[in-house]
C-alpha positions as CSV (number, residue, x, y, z in Angstrom):
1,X,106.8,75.0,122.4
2,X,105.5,78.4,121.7
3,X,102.4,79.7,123.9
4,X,100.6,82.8,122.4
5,X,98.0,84.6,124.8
6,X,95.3,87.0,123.4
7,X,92.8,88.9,125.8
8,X,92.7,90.1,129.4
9,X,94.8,89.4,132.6
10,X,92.8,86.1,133.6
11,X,93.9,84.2,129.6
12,X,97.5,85.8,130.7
13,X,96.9,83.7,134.5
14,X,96.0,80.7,132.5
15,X,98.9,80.9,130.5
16,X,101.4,81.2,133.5
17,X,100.2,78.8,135.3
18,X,100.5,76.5,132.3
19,X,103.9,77.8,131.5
20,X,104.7,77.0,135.3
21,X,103.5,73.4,135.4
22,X,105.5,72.2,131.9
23,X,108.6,73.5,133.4
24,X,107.8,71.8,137.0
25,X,107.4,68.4,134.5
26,X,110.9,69.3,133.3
27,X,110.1,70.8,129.5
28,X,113.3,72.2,128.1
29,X,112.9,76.2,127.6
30,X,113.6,76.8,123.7
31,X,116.2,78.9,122.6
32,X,115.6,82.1,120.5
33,X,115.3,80.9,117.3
34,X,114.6,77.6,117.7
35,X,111.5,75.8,115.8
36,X,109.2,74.9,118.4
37,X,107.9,71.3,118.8
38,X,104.4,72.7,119.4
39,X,102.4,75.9,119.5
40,X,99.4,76.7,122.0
41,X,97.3,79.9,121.2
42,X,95.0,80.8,124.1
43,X,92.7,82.6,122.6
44,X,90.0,85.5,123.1
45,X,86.4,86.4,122.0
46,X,85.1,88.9,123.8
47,X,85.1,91.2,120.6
48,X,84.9,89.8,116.5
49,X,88.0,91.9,116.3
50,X,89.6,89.3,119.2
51,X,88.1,86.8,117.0
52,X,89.9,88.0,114.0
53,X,93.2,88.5,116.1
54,X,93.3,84.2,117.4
55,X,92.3,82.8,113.8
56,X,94.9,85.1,111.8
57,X,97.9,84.4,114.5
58,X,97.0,80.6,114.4
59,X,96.9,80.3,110.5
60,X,100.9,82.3,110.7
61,X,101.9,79.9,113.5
62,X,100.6,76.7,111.6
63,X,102.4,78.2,108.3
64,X,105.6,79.4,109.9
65,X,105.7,75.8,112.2
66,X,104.3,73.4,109.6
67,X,105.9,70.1,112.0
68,X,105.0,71.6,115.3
69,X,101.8,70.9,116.6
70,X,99.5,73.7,117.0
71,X,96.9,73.7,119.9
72,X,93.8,75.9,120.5
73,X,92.4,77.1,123.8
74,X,91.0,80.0,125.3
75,X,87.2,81.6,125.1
76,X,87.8,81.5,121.2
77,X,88.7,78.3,120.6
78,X,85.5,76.9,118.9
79,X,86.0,79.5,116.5
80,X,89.5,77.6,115.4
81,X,88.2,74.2,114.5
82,X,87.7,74.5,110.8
83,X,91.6,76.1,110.8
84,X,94.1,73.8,108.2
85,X,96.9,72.9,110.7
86,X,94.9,72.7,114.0
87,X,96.1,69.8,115.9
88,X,93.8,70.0,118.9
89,X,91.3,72.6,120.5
90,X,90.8,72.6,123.9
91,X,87.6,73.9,125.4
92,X,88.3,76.5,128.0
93,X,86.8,74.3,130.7
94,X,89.3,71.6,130.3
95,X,92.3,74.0,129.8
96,X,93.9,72.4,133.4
97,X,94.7,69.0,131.3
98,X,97.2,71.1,128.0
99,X,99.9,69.6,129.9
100,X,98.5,66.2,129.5
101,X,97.2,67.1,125.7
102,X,100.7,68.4,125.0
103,X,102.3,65.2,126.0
104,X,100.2,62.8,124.4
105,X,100.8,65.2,120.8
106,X,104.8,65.1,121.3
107,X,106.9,62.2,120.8
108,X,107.4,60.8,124.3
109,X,111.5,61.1,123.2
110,X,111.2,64.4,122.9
111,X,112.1,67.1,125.1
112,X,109.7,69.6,124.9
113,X,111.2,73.4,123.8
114,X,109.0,75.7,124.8
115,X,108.4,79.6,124.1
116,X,106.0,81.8,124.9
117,X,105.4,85.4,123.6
118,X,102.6,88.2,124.1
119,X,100.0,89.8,122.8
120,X,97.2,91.3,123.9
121,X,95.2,93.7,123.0
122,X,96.7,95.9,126.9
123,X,99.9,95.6,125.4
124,X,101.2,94.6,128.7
125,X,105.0,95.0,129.6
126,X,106.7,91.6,128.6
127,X,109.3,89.8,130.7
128,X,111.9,87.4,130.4
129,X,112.6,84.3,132.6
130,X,116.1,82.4,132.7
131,X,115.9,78.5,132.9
132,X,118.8,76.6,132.9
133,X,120.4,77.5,130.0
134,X,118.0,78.9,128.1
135,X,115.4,81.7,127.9
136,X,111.6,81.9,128.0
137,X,110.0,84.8,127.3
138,X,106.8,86.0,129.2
139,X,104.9,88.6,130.7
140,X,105.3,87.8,134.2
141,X,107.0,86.0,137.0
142,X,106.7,82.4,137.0
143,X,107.3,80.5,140.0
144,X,111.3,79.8,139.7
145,X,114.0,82.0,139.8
146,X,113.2,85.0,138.1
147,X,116.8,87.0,136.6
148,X,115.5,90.2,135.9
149,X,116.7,91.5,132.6
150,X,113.2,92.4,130.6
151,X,110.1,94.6,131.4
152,X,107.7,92.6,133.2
153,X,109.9,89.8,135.0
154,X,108.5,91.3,138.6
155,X,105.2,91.2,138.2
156,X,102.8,88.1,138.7
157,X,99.2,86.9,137.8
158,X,97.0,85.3,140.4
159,X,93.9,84.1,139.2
160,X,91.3,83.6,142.1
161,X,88.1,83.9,140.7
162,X,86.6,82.4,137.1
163,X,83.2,82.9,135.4
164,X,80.4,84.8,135.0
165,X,76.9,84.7,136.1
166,X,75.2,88.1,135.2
167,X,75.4,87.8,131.3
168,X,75.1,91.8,130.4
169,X,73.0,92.1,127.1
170,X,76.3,92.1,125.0
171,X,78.6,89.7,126.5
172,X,79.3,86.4,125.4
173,X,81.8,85.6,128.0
174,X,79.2,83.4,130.3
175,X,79.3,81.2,127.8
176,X,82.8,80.8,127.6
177,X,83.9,80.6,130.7
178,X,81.1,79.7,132.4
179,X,79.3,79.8,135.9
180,X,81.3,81.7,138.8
181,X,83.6,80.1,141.1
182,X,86.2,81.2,143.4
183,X,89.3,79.3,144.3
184,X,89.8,79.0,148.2
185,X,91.8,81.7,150.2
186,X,94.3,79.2,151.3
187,X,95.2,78.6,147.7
188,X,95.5,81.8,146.3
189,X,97.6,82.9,149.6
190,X,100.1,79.7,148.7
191,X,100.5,80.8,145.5
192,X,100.9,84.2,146.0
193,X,103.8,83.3,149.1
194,X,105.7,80.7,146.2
195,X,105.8,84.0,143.3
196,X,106.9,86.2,146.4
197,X,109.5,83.3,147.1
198,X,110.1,83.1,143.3
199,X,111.0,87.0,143.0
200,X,107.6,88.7,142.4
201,X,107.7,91.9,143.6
202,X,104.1,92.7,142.7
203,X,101.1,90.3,142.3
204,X,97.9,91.1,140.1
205,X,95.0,89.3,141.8
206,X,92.8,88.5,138.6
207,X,89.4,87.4,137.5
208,X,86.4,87.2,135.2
209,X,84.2,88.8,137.9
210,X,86.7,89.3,140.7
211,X,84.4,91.6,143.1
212,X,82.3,88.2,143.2
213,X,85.1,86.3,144.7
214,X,83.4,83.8,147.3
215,X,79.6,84.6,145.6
216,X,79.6,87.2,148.5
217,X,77.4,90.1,148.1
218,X,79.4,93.9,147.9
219,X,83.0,92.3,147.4
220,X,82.9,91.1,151.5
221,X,84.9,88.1,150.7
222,X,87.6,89.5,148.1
223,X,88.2,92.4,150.7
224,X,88.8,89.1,152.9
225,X,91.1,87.9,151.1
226,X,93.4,91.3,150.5
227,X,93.1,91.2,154.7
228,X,94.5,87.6,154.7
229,X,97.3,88.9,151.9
230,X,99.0,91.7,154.1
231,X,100.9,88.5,155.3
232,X,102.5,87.5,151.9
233,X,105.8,89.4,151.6
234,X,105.3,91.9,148.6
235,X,106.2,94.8,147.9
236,X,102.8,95.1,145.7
237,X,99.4,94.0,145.4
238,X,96.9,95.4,142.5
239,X,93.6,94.0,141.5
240,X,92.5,93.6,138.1
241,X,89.0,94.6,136.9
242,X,85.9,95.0,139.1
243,X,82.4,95.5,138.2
244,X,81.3,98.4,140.2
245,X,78.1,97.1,141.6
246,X,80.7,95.0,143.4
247,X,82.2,97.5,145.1
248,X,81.0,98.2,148.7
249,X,82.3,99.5,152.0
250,X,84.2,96.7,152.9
251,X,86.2,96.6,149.9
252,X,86.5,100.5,149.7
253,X,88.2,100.8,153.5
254,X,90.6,97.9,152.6
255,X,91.6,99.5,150.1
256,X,91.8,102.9,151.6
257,X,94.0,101.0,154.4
258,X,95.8,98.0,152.7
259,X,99.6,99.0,153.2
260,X,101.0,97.2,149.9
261,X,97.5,97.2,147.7
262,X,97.9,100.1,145.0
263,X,95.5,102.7,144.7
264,X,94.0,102.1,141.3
265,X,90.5,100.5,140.1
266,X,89.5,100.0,137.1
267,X,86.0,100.1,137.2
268,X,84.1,99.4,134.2
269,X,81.6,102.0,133.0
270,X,81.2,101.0,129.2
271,X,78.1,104.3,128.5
272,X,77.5,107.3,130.3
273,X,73.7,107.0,129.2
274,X,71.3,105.7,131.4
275,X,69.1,104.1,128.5
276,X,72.2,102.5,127.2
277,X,73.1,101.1,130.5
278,X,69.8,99.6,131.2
279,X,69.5,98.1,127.3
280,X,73.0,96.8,128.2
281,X,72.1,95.0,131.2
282,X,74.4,97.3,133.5
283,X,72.6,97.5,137.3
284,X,73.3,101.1,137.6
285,X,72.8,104.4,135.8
286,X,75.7,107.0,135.6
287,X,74.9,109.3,139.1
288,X,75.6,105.5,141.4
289,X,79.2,105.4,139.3
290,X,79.6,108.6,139.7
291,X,78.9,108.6,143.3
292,X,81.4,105.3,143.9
293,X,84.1,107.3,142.3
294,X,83.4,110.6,144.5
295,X,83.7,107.7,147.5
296,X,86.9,106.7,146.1
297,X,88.6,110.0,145.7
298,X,87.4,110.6,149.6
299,X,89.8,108.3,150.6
300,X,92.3,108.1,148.6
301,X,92.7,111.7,145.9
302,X,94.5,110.4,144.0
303,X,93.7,106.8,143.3
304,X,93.7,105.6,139.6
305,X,90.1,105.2,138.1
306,X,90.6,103.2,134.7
307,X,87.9,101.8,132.7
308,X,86.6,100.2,129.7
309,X,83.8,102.2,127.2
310,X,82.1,100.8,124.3
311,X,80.8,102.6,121.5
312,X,77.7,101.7,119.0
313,X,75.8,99.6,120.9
314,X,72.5,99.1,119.1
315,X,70.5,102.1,119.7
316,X,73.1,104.7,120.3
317,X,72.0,108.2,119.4
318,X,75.0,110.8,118.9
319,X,73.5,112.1,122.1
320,X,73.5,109.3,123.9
321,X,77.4,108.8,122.8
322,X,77.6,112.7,123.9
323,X,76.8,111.2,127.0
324,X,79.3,109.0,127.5
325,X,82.1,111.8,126.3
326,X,80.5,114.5,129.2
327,X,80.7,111.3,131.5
328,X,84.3,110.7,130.4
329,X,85.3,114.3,131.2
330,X,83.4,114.8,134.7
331,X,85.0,111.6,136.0
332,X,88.2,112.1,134.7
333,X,89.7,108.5,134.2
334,X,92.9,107.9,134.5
335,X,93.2,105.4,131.9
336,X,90.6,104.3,129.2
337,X,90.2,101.0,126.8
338,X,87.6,102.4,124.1
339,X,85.8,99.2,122.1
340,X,83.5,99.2,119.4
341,X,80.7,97.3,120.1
342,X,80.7,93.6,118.7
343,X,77.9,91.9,117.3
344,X,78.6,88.5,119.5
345,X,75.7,85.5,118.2
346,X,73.6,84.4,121.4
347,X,73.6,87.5,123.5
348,X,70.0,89.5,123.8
349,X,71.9,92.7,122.2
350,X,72.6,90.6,118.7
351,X,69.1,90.5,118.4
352,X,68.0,93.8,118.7
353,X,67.2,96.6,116.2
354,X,69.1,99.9,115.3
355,X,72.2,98.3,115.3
356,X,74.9,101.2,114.7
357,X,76.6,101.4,110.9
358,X,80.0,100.3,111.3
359,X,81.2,103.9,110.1
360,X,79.5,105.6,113.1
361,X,81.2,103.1,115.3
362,X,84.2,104.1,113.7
363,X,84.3,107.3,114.1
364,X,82.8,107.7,117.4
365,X,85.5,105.3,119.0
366,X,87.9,107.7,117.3
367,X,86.5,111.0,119.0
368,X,85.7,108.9,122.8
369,X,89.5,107.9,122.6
370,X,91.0,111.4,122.0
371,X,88.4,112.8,125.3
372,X,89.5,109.8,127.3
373,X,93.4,110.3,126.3
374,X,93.0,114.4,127.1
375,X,91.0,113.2,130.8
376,X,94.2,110.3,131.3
377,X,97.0,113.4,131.1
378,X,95.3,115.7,133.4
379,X,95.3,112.9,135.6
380,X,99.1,112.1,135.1
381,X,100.0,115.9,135.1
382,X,98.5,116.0,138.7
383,X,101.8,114.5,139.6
384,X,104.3,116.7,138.0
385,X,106.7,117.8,140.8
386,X,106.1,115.5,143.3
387,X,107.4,112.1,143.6
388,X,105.8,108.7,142.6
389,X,106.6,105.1,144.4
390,X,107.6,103.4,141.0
391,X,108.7,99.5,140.3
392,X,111.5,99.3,137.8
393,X,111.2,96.5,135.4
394,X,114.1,98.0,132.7
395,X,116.8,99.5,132.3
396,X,118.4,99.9,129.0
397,X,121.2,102.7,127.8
398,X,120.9,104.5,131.1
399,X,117.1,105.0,131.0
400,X,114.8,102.9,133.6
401,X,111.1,102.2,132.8
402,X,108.3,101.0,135.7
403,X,104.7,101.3,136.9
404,X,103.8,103.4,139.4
405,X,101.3,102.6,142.4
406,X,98.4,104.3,140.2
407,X,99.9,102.0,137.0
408,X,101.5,105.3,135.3
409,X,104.5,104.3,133.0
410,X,107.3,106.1,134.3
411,X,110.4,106.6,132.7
412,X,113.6,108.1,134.6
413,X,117.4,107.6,134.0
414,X,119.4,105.2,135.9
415,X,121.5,101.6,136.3
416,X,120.1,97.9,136.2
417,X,120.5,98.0,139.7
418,X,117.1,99.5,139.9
419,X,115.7,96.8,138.4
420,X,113.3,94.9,140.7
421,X,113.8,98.0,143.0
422,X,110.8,100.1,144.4
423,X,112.0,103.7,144.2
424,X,110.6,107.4,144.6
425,X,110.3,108.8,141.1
426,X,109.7,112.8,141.1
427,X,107.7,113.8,138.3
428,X,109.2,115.9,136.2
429,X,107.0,115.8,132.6
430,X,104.5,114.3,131.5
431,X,105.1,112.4,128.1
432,X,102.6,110.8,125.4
433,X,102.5,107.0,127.4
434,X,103.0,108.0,130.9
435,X,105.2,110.5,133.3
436,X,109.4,111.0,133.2
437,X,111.3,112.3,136.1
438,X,114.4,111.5,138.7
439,X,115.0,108.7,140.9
440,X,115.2,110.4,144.3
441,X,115.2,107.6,146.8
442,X,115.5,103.7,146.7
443,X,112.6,103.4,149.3
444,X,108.7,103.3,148.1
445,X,107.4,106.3,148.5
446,X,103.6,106.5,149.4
447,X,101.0,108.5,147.3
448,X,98.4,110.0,149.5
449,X,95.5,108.0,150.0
């Protein structure tokens, strides 16, 4: 079987833990090559452009794999219904029983081949994960015996919260994923120990509105949980993305004080004008995000600040997008996903007027992306003669790649015994995706927080 994934860290969560329980029921892992039995695309809506993305990669897997069967999921799977070829679609709300739905489509003779590839519109790092005697490939760690050999095989998705309950003027993600809920600690803590056992060396704690874990107010419970997860044996914890009205004290100092959690937060901002953040249904106006971040960078200098910024939302003035660029440039993100906005049917913002010609959009996500990419290498040149705490995931022709702590790609030569290793990088240059330097010592070395 082949399993596509689309979207953000939580669809890639989904689809490991998937991928996990089809090998636990004993699936054969396909060879390269092989013509898969059945396809499953989980799927993404949170833009038209995600929309386009699922419908054209499941009309080339139903051509390509005319006798497979080819199964839908994901936020975007209503979307997929009228597709020729579509065997089965598969609400996100019952996405626990694919196993089940990919049994009852194969012939109970068969042995299921299964592959999975990426991609996403992060471009994670990809992995690779040998079975038996075969290969799947993935973008994490599932929970078996991970053999190193690919980008990505060390790191691990945890999803431990799911839902949405705010429903921001543009979002149609409520909808698709529905009300929040938050998987026990005890759960997420067993999970997290079998990856760790598996070969994880770093686990991404996930979800659609993660600061919300436990419906606590200020992020009390999630900084809970990161408390009870000192135990697991990691060398790495990171969290995925949290809305910055949920960030308050309590996560802030465990974060400042966590010894494995890595200093980087990507905090949402989407405008830098307060009108556009009220019409978008954002509980804060720039001077609070602003003031979070300065809170940050108290504790912890040089902690990663990534975020996501969206362009032409209806009623956008070029000087309220001058606004977000000034914003851009005084905060100084580390890393930036610019979007256009996306007309989604059934939020408030579809509705209203001065929607923003398609053009403008266009060429303002052009301009925002060039001030957030010139704000993302001051912050990596910041580093440049000093050494980074990196985790190697490749090493090809003498040249090792990684993530650093603040989720810098870092490129530096040196052997696959690296691989899976935490090592101090120093910084020698900084290059057009990330910082290249010298592997100076096998031990992590600590950024200051």
């Amino acid at each position: 079987m082949r399993l596509a994934t689309l979207g953000c860290k939580v669809n890639q969560a989904d689809s490991d833990e998937l991928a996990r329980e089809l090998i636990r029921r004993g699936y054969r892992i396909a060879a390269p090559g092989e013509a898969p039995a059945a396809c499953v695309i989980n799927t993404c809506t949170v833009t038209h452009v995600a929309d386009a993305k699922a419908r054209k990669l499941i009309r080339r897997l139903a051509r390509d794999h005319p006798g497979a069967a080819v199964i839908v999921t994901g936020c975007g799977a209503k979307a997929a219904a009228d597709i020729p070829g579509v065997s089965r679609v598969v609400a996100n709300s019952a996405k626990h029983g694919l196993p089940e739905v990919v049994s009852d489509l194969l012939s109970a003779k068969e042995r299921l081949s299964l592959r999975r590839s990426y991609a996403t519109e992060e471009s994670p790092i990809g992995g690779a994960l040998q079975v038996g005697d075969s290969s799947l490939t993935l973008g994490m760690t599932v929970a078996t015996a991970p053999r190193p050999s690919r980008p990505g095989s060390m790191r691990a998705f945890v999803k431990a919260q799911d839902g949405c309950d705010h429903r921001c003027s543009y979002c149609i993600v409520p909808d698709a994923r529905g009300a929040m809920r938050s998987r026990p600690v005890d759960e997420v803590l067993t999970e997290m120990r079998a990856l760790a056992a598996a070969g994880a060396r770093e686990v991404v704690i996930c979800g659609i509105r993660l600061g919300a874990y436990g419906e606590e107010p200020a992020g009390r419970a999630l900084a809970q949980l990161l408390r009870a997860a000192r135990e697991v044996p990691l060398a790495r914890l990171r969290l995925s993305s949290v809305e910055p009205w949920d960030v308050g004290a309590g996560l802030i100092e465990e974060l400042a004080d966590h010894p494995t959690l890595c200093p980087h937060l990507h905090l949402p901002l989407q405008s830098g004008d307060d009108d556009l953040l009220r019409a978008m249904g954002r509980p804060y106006v720039f001077a609070d995000y602003r003031s979070l971040v300065e809170r940050l960078r108290g504790l912890m200098p040089d902690i990663a600040v990534s975020t996501d910024l969206m362009v032409g939302f209806p009623g956008e003035s070029e000087a309220a997008f001058d606004h977000t660029c000034r914003a851009v440039a005084d905060i100084g993100f580390a890393r930036a996903h610019v979007f256009r906005y996306s007309r989604r049917p059934g939020t408030r913002a579809a509705a209203m007027s001065a929607q923003v010609a398609a053009p403008v959009k266009a060429a303002r996500a052009a301009r925002l992306a060039q001030v957030a990419g010139e704000a993302a290498r001051r912050y990596a040149q910041r580093f440049v003669g000093r050494p980074v705490p990196v985790l190697f995931e490749e090493c090809a022709g003498g040249l090792c790649s990684g993530l650093s702590d603040t989720y810098l790609p870092v490129r530096a030569p040196g052997e696959t015994s690296l691989v899976g290793a935490v090592a101090g990088v120093a910084v020698l240059r900084v290059e057009s995706n990330g910082i290249a330097g010298r592997v100076v010592e096998r031990s992590a070395i600590a950024n200051p927080r």
